[in-house]
C-alpha positions in Angstrom: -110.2 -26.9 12.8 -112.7 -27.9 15.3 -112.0 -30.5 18.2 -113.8 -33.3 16.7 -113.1 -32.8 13.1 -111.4 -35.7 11.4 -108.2 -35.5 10.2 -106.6 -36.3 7.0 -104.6 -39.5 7.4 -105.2 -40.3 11.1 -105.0 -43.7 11.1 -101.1 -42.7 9.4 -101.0 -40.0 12.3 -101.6 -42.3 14.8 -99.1 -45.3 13.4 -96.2 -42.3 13.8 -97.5 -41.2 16.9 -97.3 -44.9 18.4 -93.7 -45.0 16.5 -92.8 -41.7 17.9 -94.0 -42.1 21.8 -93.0 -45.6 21.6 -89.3 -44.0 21.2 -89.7 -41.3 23.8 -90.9 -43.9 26.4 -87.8 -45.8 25.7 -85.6 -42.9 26.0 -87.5 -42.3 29.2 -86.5 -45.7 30.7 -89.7 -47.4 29.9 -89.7 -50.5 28.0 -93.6 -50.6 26.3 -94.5 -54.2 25.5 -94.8 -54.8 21.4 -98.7 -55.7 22.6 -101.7 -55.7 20.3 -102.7 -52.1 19.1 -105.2 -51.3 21.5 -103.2 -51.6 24.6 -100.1 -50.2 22.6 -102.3 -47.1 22.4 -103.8 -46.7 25.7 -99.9 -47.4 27.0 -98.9 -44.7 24.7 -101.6 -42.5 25.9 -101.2 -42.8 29.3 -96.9 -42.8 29.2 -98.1 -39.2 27.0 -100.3 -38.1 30.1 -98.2 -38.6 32.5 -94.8 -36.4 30.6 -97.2 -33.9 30.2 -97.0 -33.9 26.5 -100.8 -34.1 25.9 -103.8 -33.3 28.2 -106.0 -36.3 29.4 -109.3 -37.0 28.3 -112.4 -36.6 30.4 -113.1 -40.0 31.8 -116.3 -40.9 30.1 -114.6 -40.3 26.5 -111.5 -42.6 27.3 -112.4 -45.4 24.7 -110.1 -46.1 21.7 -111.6 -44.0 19.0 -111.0 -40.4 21.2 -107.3 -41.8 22.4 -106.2 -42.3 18.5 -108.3 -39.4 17.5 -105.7 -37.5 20.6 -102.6 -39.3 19.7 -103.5 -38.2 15.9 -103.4 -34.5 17.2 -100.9 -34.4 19.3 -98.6 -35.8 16.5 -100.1 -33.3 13.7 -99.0 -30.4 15.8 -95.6 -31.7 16.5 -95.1 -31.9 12.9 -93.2 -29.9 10.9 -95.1 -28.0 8.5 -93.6 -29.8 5.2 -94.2 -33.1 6.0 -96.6 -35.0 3.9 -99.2 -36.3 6.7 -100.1 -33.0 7.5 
């Protein structure tokens, strides 16, 4: 699959990958506002950068699109293999 290609489902991917690091954050002793999305994601994002769970973007590509578009990836790949958003 190449880096930029679309996946199937993201905007699914990246509602469970909100759910997901939204959970880890909290186990983490963070407590992420309930904010509108696009703060929710770049919170996400940047609580995901720093645990070292996904590699930060280049700074001229950190807009909304290419943070869901990573959330959406790092979320595919920590999925199991039979679950239906993959």
């Amino acid at each position: 699959m190449s880096k930029t290609a679309k996946l199937r489902n993201e905007d699914k991917l990246v509602k469970k990958a909100l759910e997901i690091g939204g959970k880890m954050a909290k186990m983490q002793g963070f407590d992420l506002p309930d904010s509108p999305q696009p703060l929710r994601v770049k919170a996400i994002y940047l609580f995901l950068v720093d645990a070292k769970q996904i590699a930060p973007l280049p700074e001229s590509k950190l807009d909304g699109a290419n943070i869901k578009h990573r959330l959406a990836l790092w979320i595919h790949k920590a999925l199991p293999d039979n679950d239906p958003l993959k």
